[in-house]
C-alpha positions as CSV (number, residue, x, y, z in Angstrom):
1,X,144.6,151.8,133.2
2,X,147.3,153.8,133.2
3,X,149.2,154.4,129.8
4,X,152.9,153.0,131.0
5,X,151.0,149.7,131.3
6,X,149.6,149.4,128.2
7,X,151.2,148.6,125.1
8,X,150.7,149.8,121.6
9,X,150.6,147.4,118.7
10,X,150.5,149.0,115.5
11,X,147.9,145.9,113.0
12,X,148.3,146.0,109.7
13,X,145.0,145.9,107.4
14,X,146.1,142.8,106.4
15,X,146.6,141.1,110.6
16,X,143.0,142.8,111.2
17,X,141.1,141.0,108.3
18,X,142.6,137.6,109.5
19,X,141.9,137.7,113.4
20,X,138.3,139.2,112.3
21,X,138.0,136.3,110.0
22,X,139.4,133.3,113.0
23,X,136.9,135.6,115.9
24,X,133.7,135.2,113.6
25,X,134.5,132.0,113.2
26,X,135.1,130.6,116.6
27,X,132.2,132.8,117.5
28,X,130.1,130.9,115.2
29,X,131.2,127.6,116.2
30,X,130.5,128.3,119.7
31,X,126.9,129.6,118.8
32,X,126.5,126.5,116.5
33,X,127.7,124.0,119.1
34,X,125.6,125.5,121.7
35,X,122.7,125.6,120.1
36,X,122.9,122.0,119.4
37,X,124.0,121.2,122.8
38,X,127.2,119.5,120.9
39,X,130.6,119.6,123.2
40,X,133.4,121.6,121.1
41,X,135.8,119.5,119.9
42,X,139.9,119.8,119.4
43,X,139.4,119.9,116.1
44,X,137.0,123.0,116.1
45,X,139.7,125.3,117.7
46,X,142.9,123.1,116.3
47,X,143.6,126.3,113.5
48,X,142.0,129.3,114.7
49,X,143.3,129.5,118.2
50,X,147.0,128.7,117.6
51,X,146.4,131.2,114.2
52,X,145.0,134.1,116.4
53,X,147.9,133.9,118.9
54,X,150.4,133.5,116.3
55,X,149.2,136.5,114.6
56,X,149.4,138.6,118.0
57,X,152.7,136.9,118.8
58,X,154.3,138.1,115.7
59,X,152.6,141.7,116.2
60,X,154.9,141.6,119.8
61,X,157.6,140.0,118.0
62,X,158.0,142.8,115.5
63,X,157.0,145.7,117.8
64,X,159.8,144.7,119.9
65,X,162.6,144.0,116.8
66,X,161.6,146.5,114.6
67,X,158.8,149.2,116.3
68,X,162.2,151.1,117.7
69,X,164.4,152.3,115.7
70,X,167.0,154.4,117.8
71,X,169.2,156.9,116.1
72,X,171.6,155.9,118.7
73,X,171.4,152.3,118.7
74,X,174.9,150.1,118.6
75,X,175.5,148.6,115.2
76,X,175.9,145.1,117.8
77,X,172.6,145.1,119.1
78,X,171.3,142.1,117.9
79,X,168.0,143.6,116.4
80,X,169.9,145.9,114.3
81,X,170.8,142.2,112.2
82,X,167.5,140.5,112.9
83,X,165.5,143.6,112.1
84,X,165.5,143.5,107.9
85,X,165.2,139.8,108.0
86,X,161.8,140.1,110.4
87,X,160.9,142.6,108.4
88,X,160.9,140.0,105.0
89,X,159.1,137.4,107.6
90,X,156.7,140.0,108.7
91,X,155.7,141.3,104.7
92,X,155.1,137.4,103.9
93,X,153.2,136.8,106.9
94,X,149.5,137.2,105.3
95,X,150.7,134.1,102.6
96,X,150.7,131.8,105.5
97,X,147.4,133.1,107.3
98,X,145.8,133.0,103.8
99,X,146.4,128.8,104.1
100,X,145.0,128.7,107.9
101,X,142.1,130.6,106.7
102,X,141.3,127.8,104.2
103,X,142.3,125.2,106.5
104,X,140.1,126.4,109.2
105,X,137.6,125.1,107.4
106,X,139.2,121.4,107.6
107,X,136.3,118.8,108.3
108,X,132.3,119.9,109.1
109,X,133.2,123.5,109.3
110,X,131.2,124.4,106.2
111,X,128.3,122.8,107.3
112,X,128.8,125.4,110.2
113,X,125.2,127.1,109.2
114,X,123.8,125.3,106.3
115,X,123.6,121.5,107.2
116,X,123.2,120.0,103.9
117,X,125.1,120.4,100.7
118,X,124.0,123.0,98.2
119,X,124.8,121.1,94.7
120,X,121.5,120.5,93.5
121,X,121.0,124.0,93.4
122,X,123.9,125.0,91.8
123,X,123.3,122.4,89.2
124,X,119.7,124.1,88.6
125,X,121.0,127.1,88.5
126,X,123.0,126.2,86.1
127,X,120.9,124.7,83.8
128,X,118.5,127.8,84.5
129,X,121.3,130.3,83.6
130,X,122.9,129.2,80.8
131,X,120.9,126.0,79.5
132,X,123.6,122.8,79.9
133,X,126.4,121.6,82.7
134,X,129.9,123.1,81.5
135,X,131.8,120.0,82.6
136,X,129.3,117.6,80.4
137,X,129.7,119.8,77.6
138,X,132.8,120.7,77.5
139,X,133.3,116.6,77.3
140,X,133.8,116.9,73.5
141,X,137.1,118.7,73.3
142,X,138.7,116.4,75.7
143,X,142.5,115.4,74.2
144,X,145.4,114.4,76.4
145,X,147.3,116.7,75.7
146,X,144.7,119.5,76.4
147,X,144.1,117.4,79.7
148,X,148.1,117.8,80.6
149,X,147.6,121.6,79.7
150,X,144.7,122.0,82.0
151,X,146.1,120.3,84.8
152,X,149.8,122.3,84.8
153,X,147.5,125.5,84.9
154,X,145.5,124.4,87.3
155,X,148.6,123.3,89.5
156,X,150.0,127.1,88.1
157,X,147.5,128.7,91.0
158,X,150.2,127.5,93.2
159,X,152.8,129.8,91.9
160,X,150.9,132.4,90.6
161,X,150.8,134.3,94.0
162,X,154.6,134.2,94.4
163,X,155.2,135.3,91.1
164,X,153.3,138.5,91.1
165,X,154.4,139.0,94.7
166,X,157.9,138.6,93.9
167,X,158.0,141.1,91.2
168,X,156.0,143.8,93.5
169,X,158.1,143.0,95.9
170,X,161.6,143.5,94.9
171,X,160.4,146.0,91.7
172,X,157.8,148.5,93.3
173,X,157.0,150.6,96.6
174,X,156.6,148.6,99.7
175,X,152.9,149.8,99.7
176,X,151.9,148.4,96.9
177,X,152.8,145.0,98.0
178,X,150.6,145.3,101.3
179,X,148.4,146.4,98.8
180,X,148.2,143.0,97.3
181,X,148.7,141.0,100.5
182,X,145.6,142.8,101.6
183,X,143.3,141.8,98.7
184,X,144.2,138.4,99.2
185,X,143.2,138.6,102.6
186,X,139.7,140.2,101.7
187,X,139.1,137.7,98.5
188,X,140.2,134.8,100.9
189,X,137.4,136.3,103.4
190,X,134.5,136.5,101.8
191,X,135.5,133.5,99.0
192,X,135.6,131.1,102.6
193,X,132.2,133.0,103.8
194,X,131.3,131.5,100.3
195,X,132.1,128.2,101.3
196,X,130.0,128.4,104.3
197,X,126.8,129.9,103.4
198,X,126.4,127.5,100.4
199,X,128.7,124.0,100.9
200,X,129.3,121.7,98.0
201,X,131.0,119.2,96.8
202,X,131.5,119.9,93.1
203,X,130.5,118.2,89.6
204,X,133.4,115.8,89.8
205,X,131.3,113.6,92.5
206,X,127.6,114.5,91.9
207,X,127.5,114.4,88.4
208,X,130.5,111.2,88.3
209,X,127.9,109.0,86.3
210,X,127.4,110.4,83.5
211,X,130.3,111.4,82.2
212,X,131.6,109.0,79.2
213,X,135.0,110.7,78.7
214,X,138.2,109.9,81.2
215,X,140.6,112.7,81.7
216,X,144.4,111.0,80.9
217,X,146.9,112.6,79.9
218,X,150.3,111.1,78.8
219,X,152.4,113.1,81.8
220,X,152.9,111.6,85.0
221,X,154.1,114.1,87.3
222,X,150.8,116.6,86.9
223,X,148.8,113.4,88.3
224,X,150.5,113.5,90.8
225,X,150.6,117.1,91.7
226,X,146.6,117.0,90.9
227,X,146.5,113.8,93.5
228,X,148.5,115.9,96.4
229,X,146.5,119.1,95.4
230,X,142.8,116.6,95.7
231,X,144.8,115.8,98.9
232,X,145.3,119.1,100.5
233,X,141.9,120.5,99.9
234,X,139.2,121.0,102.7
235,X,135.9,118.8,101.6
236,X,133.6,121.2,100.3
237,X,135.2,124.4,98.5
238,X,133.1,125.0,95.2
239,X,131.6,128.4,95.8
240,X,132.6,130.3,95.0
241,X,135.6,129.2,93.1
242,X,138.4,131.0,94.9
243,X,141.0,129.5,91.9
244,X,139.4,131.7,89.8
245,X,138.9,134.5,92.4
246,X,142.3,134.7,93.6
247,X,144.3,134.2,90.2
248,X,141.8,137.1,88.8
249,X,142.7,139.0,91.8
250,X,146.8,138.7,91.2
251,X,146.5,139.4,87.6
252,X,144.5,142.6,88.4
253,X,147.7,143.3,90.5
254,X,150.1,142.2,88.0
255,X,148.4,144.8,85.5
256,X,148.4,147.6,88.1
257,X,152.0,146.8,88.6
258,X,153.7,145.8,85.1
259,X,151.4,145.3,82.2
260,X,154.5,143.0,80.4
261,X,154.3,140.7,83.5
262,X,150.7,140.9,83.0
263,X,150.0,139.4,79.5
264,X,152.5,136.8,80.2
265,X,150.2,135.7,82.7
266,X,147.3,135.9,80.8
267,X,147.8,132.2,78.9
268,X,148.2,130.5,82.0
269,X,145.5,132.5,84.1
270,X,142.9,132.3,81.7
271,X,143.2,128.4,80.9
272,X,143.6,128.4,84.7
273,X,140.0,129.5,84.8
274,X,138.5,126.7,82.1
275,X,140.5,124.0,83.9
276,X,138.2,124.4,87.0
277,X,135.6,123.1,84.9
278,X,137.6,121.0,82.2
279,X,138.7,118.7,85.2
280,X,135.8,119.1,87.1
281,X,135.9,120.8,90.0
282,X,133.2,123.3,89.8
283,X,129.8,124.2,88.2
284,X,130.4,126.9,85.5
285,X,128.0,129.0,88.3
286,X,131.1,129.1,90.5
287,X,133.5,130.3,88.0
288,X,131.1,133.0,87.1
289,X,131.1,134.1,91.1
290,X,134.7,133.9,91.6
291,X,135.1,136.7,88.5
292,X,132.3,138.7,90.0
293,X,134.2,138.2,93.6
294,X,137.5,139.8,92.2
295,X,137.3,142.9,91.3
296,X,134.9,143.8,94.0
297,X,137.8,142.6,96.4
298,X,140.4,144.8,94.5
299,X,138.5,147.7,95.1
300,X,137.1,147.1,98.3
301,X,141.2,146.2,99.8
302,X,142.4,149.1,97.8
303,X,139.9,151.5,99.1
304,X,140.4,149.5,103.2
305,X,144.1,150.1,102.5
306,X,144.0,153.6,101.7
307,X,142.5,154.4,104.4
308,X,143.1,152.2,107.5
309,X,146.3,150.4,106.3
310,X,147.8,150.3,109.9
311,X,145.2,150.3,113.0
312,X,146.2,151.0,116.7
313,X,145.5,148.3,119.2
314,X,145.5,149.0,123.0
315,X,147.4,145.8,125.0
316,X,147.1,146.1,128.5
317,X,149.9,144.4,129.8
318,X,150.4,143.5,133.6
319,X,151.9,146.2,136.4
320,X,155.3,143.8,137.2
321,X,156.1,144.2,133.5
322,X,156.2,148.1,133.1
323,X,159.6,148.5,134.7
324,X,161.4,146.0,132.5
325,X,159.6,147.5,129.5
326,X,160.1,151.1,130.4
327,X,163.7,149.8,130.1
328,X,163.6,149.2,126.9
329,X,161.7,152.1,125.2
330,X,158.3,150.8,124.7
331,X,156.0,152.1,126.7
332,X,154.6,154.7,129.1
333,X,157.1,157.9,130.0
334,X,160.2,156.0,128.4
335,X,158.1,156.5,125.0
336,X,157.7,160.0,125.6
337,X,161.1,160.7,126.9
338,X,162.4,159.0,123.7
339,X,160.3,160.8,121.0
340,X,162.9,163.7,120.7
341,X,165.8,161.5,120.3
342,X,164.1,158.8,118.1
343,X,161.4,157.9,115.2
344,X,158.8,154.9,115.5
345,X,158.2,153.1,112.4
346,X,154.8,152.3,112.2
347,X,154.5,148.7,110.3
């Protein structure tokens, strides 16, 4: 084809990880379901289709608002006002794919290879590794008021990615902000790849009998962010557990980017990391995985970033187009006749 009819698109690290992530996985459940001679459903492609055009989308959105930036451009052309305020959008963007990552998962989509849930064997291993079940044990310091604590840092996962953004954000290089936005997308990767290749259900169902302590507290409102939280979650998300993976991943950040902001974290992210089994949500064998998963993600998205932080992508785009985008600068000899007079900022 010839190159006025194709279209450069400049991924970030961060848009390649997610449309890898929403490709395997509608490849899998095409395999899946045609294997078992089951129809796809809505509900298979309800996330990941909409969530792989929406990520091309904004990749044409921002190549066409920001991708040129004329040294002669009017101060009224209407990107010139949109263009920092995309750009904000655009920096953000991986928060939102993070949640239709998870969410992809919503219903049988964990059972995708493994049919069965996995939680006897992460009770045995368990009991193999370290000799009791964490969230029996830990049944003795149960208070109310330790309960409250344990539930306002568990509902502190919530914020602690836009805290620690934030501050990278507005206090450090742009770059180390995609930085972070990338391990997140990595650590949200292979923690869901987790979820697949070994569903459960979590302590807090299969081991409900026999424990002889209740978790109140005397605060209302964390129930009730606990009861929206137990909500919002997808059905089987134990391991590993990605509250521990992705709070240990944004306090690695938080110490690479301001170690004050990082031991004021340290409270909240390390009770963060007992509540998962104080409340019962995971096996003590999940927490353990998460911690193993983060700094293996840090280096892995630092070292990725480094090195392919923005990827080219060929779009071929159809013949009656060219002429209206030659117009505007983006493509073919109106590129090249604009080179001298112009820069390209590659996201």
């Amino acid at each position: 084809m010839d190159s006025n009819r194709r279209l450069t698109l400049h991924l970030r690290l961060e848009d390649f990880v997610a449309l890898a992530f929403f490709l395997i996985s509608l490849m899998l459940r095409l395999l899946v379901r045609g294997v078992e001679h089951r129809r796809l459903s809505p509900a298979d492609v309800l996330v990941i289709i909409p969530a792989m055009t929406l990520l091309l989308a904004k990749e044409l959105v921002h190549y066409f608002v920001v991708g040129k930036k004329e040294s002669s451009a009017s101060s009224t052309d209407p990107r010139s006002f949109v263009r920092p305020y995309w750009e904000i959008v655009r920096d953000w963007f991986p928060y939102l794919v993070i949640l239709l990552m998870y969410y992809s998962l919503w219903g049988d989509a964990t059972h995708l290879l493994v049919p069965r849930d996995r939680d006897a064997e992460l009770i045995a291993l368990d009991q193999r590794l370290f000799g009791f079940q964490a969230s029996l044990a830990i049944q003795r310091f149960i208070t109310p008021r330790l309960t409250a604590w344990m539930e306002f840092t568990y509902f502190f996962h919530v914020l602690n990615i836009p805290i620690v953004g934030c501050f990278v954000y507005l206090f450090r290089p742009r770059a180390r902000f995609r930085e972070m936005m990338s391990g997140l997308m990595v650590v949200t990767f292979l923690g869901l790849t987790g979820y697949i290749l070994v569903p459960a259900i979590g302590p807090m169902y299969t081991q409900h009998s026999l424990y002889t302590v209740p978790l109140r507290q005397p605060i209302a409102f964390f129930n009730q962010q606990l009861q929206f939280m137990d909500f919002a979650r997808i059905h089987r998300d134990v391991f590993p557990s990605m509250h521990v993976a992705i709070s240990f991943l944004v306090w690695l950040y938080a110490f690479r980017n301001s170690r004050p902001l990082f031991w004021i974290l340290s409270p909240f992210v390390l009770s963060l990391w007992v509540s998962t089994v104080y409340l019962r949500y995971h096996y003590l064998i999940d927490v353990v995985a998460g911690l193993a998963l983060a700094p293996v993600s840090f280096v892995l998205a630092n070292w990725l970033f480094k090195r392919f932080g923005n990827l080219a992508l060929p779009v071929p785009i159809p013949a009656a187009w060219t002429e209206g985008l030659e117009q505007m600068g983006v493509t073919g000899e109106a590129k090249a006749r604009k080179a001298s007079g112009g820069t390209e900022d590659h996201p």
